[in-house]
MOPAC internal coordinates of N, CA, C and O (Angstrom, degrees):
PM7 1SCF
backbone

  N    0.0000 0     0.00 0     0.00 0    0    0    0
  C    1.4371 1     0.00 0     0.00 0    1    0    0
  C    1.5120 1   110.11 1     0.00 0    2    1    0
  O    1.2310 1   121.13 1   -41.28 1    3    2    1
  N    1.2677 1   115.45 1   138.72 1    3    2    1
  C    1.0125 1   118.87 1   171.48 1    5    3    2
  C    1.7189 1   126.61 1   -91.05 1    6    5    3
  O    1.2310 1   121.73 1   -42.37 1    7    6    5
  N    1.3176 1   114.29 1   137.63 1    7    6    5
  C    1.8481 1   130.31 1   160.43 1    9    7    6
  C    1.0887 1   104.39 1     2.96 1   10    9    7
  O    1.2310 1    93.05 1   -62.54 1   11   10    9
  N    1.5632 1   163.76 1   117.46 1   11   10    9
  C    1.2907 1   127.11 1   155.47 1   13   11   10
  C    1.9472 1    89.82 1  -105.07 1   14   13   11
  O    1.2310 1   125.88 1   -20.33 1   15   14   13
  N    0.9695 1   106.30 1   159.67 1   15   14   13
  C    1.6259 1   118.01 1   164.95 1   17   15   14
  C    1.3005 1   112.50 1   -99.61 1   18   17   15
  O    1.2310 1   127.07 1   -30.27 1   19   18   17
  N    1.4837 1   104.00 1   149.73 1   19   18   17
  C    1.7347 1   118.53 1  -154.16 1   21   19   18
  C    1.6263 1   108.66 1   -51.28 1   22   21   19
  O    1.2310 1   122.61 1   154.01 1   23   22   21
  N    1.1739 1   112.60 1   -25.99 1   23   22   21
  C    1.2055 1   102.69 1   176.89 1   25   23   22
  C    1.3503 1   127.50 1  -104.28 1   26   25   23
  O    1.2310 1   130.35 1   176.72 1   27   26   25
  N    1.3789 1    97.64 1    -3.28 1   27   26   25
  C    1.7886 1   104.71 1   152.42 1   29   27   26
  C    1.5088 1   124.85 1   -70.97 1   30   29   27
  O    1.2310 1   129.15 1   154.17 1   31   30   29
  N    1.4507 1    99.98 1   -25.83 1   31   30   29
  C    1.6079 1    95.28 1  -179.50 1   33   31   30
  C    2.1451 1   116.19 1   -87.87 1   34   33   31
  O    1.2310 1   145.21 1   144.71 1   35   34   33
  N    1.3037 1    68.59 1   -35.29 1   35   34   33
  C    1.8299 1    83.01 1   169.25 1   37   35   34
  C    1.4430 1   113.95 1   -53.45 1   38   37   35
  O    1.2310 1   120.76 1   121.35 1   39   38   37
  N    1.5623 1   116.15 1   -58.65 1   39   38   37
  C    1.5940 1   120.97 1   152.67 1   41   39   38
  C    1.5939 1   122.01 1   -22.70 1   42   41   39
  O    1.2310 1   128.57 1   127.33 1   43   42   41
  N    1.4893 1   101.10 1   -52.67 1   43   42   41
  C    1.7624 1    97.81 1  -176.15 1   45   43   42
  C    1.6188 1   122.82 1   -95.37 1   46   45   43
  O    1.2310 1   129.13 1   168.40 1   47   46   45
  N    1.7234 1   100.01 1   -11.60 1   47   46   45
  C    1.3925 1    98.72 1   167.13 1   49   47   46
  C    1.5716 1   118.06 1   -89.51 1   50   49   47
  O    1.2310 1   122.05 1  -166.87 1   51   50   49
  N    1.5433 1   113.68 1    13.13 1   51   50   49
  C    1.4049 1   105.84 1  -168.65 1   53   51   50
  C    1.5552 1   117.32 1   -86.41 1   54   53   51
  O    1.2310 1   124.36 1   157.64 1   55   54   53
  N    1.2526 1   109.24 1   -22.36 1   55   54   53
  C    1.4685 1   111.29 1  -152.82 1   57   55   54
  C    2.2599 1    77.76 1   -95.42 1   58   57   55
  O    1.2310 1   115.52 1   166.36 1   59   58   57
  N    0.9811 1   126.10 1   -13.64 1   59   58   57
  C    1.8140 1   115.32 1   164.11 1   61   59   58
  C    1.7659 1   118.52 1  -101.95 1   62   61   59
  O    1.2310 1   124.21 1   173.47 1   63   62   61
  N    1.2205 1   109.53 1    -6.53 1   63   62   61
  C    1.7850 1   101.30 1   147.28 1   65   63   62
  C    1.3777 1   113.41 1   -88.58 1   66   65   63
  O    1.2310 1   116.00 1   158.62 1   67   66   65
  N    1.5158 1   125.19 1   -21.38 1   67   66   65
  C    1.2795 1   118.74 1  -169.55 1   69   67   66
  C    1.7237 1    99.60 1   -71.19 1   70   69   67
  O    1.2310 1   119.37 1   139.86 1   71   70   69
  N    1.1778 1   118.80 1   -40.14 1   71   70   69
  C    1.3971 1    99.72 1   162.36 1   73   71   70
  C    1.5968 1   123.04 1  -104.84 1   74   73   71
  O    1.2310 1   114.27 1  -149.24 1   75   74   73
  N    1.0845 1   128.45 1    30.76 1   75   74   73
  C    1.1817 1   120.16 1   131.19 1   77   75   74
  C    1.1776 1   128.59 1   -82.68 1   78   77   75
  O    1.2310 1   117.46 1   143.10 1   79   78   77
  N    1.4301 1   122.44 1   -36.90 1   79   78   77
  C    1.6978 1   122.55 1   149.75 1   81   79   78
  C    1.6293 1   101.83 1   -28.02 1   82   81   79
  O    1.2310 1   120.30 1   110.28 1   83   82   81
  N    1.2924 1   117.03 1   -69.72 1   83   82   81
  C    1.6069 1   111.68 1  -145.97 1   85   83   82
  C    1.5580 1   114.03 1   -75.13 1   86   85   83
  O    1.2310 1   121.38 1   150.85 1   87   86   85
  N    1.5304 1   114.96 1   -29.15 1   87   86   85
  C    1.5136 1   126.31 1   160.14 1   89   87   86
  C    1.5776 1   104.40 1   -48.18 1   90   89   87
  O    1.2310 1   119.17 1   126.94 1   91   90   89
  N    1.3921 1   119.19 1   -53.06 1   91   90   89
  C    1.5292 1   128.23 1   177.23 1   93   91   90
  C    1.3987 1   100.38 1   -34.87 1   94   93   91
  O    1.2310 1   121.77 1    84.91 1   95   94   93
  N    1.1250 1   114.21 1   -95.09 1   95   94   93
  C    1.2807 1   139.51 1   178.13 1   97   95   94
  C    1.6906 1   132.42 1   -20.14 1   98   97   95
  O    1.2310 1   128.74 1   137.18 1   99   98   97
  N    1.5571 1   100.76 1   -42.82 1   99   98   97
  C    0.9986 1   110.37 1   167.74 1  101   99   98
  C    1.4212 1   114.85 1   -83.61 1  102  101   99
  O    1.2310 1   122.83 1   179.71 1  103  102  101
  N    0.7986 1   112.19 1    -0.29 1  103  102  101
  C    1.9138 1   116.20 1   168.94 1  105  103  102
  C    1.5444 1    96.02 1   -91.98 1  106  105  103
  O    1.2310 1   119.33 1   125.08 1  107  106  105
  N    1.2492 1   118.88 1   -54.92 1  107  106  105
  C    1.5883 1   101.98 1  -163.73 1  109  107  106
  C    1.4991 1   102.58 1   -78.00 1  110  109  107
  O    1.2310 1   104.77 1   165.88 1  111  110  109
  N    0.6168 1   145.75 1   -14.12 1  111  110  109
  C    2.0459 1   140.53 1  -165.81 1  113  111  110
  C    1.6051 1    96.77 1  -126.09 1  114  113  111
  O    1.2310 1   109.07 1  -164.83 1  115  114  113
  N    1.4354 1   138.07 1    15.17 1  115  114  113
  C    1.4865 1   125.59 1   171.41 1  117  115  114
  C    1.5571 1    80.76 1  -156.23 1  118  117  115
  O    1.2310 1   121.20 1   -92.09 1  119  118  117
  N    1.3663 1   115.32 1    87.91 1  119  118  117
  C    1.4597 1   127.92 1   152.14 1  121  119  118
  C    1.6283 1   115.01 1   -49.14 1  122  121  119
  O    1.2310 1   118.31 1     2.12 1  123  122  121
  N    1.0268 1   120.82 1  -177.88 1  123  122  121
  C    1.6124 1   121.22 1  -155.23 1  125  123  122
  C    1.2846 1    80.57 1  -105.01 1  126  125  123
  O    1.2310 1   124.78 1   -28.31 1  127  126  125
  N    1.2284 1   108.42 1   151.69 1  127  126  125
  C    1.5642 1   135.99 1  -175.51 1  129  127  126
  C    1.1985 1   116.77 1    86.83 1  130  129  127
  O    1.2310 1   116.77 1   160.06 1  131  130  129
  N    0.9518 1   123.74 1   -19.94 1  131  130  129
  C    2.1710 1   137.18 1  -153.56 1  133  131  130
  C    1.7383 1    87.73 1   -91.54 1  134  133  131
  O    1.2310 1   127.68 1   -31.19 1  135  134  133
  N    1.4824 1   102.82 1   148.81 1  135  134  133
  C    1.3665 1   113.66 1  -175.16 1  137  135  134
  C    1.2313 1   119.60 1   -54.49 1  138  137  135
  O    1.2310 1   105.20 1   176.33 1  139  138  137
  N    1.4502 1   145.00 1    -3.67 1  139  138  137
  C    1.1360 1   155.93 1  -179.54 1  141  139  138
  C    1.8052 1   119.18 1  -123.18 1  142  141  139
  O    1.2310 1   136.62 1  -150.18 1  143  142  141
  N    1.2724 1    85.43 1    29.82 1  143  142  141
  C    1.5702 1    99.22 1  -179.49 1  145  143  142
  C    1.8393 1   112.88 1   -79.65 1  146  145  143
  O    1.2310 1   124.87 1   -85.45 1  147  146  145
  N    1.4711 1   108.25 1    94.55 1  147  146  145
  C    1.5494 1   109.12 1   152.71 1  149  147  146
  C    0.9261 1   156.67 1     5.68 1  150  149  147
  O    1.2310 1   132.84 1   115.68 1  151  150  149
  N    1.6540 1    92.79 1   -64.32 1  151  150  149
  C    1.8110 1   120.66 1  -159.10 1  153  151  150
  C    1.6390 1    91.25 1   -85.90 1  154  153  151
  O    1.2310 1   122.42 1   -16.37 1  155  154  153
  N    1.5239 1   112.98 1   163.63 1  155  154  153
  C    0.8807 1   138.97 1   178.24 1  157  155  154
  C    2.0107 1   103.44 1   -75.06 1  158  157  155
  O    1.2310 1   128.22 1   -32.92 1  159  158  157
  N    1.4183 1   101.77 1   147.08 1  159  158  157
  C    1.6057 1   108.91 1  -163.22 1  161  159  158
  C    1.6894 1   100.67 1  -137.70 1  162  161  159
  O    1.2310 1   126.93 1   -85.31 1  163  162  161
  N    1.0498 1   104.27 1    94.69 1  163  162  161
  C    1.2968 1   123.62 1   159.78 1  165  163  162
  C    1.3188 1   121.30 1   -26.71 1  166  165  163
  O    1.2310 1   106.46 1   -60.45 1  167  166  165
  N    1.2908 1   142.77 1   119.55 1  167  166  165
  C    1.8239 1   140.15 1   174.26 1  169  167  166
  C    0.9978 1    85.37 1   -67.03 1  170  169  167
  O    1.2310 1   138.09 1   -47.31 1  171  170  169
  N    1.7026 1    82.54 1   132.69 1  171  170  169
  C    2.1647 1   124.54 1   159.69 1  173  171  170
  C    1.2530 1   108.81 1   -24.97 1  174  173  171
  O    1.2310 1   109.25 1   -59.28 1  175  174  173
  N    1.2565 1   137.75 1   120.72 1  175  174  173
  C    1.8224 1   108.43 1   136.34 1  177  175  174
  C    0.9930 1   164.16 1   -97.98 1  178  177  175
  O    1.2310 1   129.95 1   -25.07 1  179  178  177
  N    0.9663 1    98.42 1   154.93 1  179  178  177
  C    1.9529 1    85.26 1  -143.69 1  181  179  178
  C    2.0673 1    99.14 1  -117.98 1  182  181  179
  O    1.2310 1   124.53 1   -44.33 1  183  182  181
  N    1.3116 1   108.91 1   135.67 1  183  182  181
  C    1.3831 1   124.50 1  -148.31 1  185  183  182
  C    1.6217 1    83.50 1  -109.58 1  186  185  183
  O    1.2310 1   128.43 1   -71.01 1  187  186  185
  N    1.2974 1   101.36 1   108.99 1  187  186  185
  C    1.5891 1   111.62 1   158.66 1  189  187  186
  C    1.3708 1   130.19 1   -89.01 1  190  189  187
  O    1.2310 1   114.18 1   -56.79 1  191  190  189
  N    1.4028 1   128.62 1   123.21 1  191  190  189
  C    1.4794 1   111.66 1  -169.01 1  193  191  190
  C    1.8459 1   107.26 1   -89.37 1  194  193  191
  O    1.2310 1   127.95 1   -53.20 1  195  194  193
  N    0.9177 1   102.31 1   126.80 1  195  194  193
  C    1.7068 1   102.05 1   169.60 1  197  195  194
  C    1.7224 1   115.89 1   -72.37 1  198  197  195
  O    1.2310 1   119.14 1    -5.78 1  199  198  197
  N    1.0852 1   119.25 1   174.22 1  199  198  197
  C    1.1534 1   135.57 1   152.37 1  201  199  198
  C    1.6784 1   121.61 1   -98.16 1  202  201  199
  O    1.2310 1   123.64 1   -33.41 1  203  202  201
  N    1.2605 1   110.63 1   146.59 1  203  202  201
  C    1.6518 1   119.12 1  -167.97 1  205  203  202
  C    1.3904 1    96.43 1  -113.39 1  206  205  203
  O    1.2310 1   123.13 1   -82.30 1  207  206  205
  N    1.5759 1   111.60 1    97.70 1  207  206  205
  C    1.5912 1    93.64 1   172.64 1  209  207  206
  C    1.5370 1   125.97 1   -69.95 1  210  209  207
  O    1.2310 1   121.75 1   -23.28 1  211  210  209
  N    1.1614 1   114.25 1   156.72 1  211  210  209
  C    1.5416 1   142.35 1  -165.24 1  213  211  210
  C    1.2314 1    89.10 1   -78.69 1  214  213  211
  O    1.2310 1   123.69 1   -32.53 1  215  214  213
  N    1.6794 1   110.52 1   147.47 1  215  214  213
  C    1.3119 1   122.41 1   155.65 1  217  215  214
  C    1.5113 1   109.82 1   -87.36 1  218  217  215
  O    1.2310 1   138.42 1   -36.28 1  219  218  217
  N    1.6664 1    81.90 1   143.72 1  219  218  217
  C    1.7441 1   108.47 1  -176.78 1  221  219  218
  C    2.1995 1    98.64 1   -63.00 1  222  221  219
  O    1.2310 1   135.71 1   -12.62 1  223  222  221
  N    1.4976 1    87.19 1   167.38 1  223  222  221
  C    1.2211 1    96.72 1  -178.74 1  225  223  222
  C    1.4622 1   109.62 1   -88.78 1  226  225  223
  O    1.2310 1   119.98 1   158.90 1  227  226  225
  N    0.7925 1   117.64 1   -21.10 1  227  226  225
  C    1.9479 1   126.93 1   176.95 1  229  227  226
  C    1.7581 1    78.16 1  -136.58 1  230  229  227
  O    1.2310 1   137.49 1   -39.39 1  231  230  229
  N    1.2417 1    83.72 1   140.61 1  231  230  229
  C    2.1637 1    85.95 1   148.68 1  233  231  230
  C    1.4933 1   124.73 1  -111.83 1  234  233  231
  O    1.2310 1   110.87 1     2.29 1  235  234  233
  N    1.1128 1   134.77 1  -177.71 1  235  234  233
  C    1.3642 1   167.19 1  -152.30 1  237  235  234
  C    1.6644 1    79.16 1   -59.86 1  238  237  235
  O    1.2310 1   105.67 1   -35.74 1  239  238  237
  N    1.2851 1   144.17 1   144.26 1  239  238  237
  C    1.6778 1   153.89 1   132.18 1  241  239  238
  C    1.3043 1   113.69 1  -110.47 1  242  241  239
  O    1.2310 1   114.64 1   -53.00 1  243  242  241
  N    1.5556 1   127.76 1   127.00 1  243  242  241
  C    1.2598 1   143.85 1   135.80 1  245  243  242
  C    1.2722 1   108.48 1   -79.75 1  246  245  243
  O    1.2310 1   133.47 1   -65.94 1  247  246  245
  N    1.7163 1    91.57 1   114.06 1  247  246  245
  C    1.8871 1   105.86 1   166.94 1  249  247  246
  C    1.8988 1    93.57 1   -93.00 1  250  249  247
  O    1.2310 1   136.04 1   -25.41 1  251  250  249
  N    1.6971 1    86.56 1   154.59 1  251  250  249
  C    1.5296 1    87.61 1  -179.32 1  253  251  250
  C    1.5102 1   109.42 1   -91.51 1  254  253  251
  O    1.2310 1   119.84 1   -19.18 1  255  254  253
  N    0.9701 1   117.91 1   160.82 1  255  254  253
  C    1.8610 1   136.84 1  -152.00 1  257  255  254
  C    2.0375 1    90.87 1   -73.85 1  258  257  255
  O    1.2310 1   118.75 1   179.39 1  259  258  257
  N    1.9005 1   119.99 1    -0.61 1  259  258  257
  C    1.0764 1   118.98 1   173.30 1  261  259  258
  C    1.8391 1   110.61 1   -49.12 1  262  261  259
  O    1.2310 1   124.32 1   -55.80 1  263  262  261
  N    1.5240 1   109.31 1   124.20 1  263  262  261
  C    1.7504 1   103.95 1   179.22 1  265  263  262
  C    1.3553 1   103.02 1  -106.61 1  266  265  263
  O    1.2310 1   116.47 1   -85.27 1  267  266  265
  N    1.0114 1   124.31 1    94.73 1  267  266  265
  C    1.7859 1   140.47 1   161.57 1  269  267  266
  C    1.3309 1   106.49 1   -97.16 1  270  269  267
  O    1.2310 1    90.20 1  -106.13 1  271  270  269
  N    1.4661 1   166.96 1    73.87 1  271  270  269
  C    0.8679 1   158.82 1  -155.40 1  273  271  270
  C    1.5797 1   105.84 1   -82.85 1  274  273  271
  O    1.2310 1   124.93 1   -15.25 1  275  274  273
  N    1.2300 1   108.14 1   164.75 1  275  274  273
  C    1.7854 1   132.55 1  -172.44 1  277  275  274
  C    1.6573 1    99.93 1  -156.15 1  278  277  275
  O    1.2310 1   127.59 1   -25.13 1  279  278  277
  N    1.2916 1   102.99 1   154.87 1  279  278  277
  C    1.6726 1   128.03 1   166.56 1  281  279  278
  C    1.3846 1   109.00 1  -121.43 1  282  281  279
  O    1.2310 1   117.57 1   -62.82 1  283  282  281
  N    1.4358 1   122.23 1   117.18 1  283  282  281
  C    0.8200 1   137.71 1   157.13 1  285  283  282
  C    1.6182 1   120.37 1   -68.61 1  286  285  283
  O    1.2310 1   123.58 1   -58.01 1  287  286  285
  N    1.5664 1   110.74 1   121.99 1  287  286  285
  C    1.6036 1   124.72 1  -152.81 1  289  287  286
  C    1.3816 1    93.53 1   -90.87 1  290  289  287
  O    1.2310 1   124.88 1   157.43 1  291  290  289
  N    1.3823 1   108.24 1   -22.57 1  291  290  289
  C    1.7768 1   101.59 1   176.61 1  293  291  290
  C    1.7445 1   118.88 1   -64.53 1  294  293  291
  O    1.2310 1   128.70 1   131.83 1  295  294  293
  N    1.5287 1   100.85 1   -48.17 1  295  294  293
  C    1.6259 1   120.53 1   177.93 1  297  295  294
  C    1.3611 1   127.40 1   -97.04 1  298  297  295
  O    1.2310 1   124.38 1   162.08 1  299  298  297
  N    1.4782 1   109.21 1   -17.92 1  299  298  297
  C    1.2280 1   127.42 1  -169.30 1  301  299  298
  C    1.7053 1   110.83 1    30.96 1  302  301  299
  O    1.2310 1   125.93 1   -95.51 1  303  302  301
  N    1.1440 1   106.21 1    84.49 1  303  302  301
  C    1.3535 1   140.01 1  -165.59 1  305  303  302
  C    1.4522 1    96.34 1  -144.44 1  306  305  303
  O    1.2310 1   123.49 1   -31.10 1  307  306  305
  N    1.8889 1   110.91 1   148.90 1  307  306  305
  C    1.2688 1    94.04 1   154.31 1  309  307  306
  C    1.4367 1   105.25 1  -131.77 1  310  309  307
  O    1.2310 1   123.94 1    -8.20 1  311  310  309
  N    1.4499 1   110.05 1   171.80 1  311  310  309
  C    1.8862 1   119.80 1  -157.31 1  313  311  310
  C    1.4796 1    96.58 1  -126.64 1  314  313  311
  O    1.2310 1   125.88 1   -43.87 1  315  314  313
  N    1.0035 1   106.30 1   136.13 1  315  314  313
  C    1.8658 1   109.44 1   159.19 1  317  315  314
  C    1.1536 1   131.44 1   -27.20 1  318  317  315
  O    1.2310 1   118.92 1   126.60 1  319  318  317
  N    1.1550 1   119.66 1   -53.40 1  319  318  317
  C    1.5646 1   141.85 1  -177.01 1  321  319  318
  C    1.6320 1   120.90 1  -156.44 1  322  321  319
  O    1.2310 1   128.07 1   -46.13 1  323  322  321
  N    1.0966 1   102.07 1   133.87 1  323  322  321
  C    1.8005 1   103.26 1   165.18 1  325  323  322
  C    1.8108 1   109.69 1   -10.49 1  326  325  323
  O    1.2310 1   127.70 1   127.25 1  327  326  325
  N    1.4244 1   102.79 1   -52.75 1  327  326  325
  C    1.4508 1    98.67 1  -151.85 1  329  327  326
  C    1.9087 1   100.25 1   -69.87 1  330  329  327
  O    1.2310 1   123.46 1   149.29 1  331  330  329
  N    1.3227 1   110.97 1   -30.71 1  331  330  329
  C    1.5529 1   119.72 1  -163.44 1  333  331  330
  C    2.0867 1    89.84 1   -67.51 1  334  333  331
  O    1.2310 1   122.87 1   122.65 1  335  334  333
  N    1.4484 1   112.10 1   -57.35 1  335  334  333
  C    1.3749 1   118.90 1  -177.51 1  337  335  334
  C    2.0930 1   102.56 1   -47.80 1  338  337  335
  O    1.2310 1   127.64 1   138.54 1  339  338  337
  N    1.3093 1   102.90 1   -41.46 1  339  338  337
  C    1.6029 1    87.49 1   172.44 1  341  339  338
  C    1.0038 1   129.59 1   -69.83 1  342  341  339
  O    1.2310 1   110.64 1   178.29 1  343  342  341
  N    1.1440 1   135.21 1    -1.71 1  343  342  341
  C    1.9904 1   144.75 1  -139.46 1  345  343  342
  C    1.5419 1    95.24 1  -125.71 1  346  345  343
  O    1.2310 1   130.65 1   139.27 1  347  346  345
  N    1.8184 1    97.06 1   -40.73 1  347  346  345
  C    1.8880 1    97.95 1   179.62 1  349  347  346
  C    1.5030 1    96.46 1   -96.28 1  350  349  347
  O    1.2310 1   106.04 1  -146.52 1  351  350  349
  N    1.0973 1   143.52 1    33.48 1  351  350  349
  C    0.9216 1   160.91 1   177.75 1  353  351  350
  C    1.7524 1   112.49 1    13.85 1  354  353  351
  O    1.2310 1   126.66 1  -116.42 1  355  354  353
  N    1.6816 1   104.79 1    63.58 1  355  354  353
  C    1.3050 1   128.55 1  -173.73 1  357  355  354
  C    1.6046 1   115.61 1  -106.63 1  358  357  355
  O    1.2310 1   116.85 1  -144.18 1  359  358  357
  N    1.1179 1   123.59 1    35.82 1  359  358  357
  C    1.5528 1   144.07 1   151.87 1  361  359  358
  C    1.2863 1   105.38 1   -21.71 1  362  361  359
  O    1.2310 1   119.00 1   -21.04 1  363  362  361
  N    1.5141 1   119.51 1   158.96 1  363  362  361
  C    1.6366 1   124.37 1   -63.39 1  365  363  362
  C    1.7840 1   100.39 1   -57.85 1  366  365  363
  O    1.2310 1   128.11 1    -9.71 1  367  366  365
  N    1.0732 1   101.99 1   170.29 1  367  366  365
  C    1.5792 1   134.07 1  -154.78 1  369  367  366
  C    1.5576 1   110.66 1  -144.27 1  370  369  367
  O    1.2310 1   124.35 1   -52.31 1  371  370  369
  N    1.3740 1   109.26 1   127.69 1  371  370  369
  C    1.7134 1   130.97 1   150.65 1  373  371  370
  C    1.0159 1   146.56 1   -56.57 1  374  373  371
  O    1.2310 1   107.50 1   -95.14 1  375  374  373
  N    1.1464 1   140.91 1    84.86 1  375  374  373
  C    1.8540 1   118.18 1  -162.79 1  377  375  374
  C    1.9759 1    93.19 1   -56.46 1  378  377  375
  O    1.2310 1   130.00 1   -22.57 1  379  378  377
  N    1.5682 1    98.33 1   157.43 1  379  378  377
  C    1.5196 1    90.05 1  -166.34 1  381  379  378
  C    1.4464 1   109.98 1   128.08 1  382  381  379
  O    1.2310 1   122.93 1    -9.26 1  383  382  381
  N    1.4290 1   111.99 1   170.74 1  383  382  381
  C    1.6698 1   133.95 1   176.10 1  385  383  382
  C    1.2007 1    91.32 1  -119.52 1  386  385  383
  O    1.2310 1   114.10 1   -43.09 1  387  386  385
  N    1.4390 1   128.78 1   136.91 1  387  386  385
  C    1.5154 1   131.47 1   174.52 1  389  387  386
  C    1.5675 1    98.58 1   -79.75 1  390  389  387
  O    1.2310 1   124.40 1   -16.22 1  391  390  389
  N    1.4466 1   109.16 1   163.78 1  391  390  389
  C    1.4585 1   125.34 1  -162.22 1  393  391  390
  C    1.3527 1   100.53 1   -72.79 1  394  393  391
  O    1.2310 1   115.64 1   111.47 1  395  394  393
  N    1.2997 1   125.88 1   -68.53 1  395  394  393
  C    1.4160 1   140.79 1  -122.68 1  397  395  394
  C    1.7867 1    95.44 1  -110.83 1  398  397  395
  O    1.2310 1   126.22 1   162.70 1  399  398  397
  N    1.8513 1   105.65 1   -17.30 1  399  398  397
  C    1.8497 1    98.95 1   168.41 1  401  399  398
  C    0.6091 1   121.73 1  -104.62 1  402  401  399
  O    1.2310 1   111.59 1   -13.23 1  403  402  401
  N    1.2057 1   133.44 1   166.77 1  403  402  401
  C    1.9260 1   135.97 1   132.61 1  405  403  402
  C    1.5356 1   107.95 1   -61.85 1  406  405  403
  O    1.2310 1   134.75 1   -20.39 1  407  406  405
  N    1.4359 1    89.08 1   159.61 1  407  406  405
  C    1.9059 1   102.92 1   175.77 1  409  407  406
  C    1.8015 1   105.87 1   -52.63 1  410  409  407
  O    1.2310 1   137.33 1   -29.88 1  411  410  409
  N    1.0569 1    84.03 1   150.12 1  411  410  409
  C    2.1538 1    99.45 1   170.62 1  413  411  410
  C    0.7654 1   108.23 1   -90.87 1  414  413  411
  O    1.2310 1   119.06 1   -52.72 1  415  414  413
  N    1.3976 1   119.40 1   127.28 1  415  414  413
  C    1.4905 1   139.26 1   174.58 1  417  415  414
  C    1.5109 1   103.91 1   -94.73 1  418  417  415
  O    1.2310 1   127.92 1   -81.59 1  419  418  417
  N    1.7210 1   102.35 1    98.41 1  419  418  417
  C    0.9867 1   106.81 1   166.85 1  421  419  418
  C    1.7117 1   126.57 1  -126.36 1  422  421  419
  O    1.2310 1   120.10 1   180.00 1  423  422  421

């Protein structure tokens, strides 16, 4: 590297204080918020309200895959198990395969 003389170096450091001056500056005379604000600005937030779902009036039942079958005397249908005849809500019930169906494909 070569010698530079004081006013050679002043020459090449000017044009990186000139904006460090002006970064300066713009902090002290454009406070944060003011239309000429710098700094980096975080997105608004914004508060969404959800909804809370409601409980069901019966909920959700898993009958177990147990096959005991029944006929329901109301539909005369028959169901897998007690629990499938409650869900289709085919009250009162037979232990049994009803006569006159085939199983419900449900």
């Amino acid at each position: 590297m070569k010698d530079s003389s004081p006013s050679e170096t002043l020459i090449m450091a000017l044009p990186v204080l000139l904006v460090l001056l002006a970064l300066v500056g713009a902090v002290i005379f454009f406070p944060q918020g003011s239309l000429f604000d710098i700094r980096g600005k975080a997105a608004p937030v914004i508060l969404t309200p959800t909804k809370v779902p409601l409980p069901t009036k019966s909920p959700e039942s898993v009958c177990p895959d147990l096959y005991k079958p029944v006929c329901s005397t109301r539909t005369d249908i028959t169901y897998a198990s007690e629990c499938e005849a409650r869900k289709a809500n085919a009250l009162p019930i037979k232990s049994g395969i009803c006569a006159a169906t085939l199983p419900a494909t449900r």
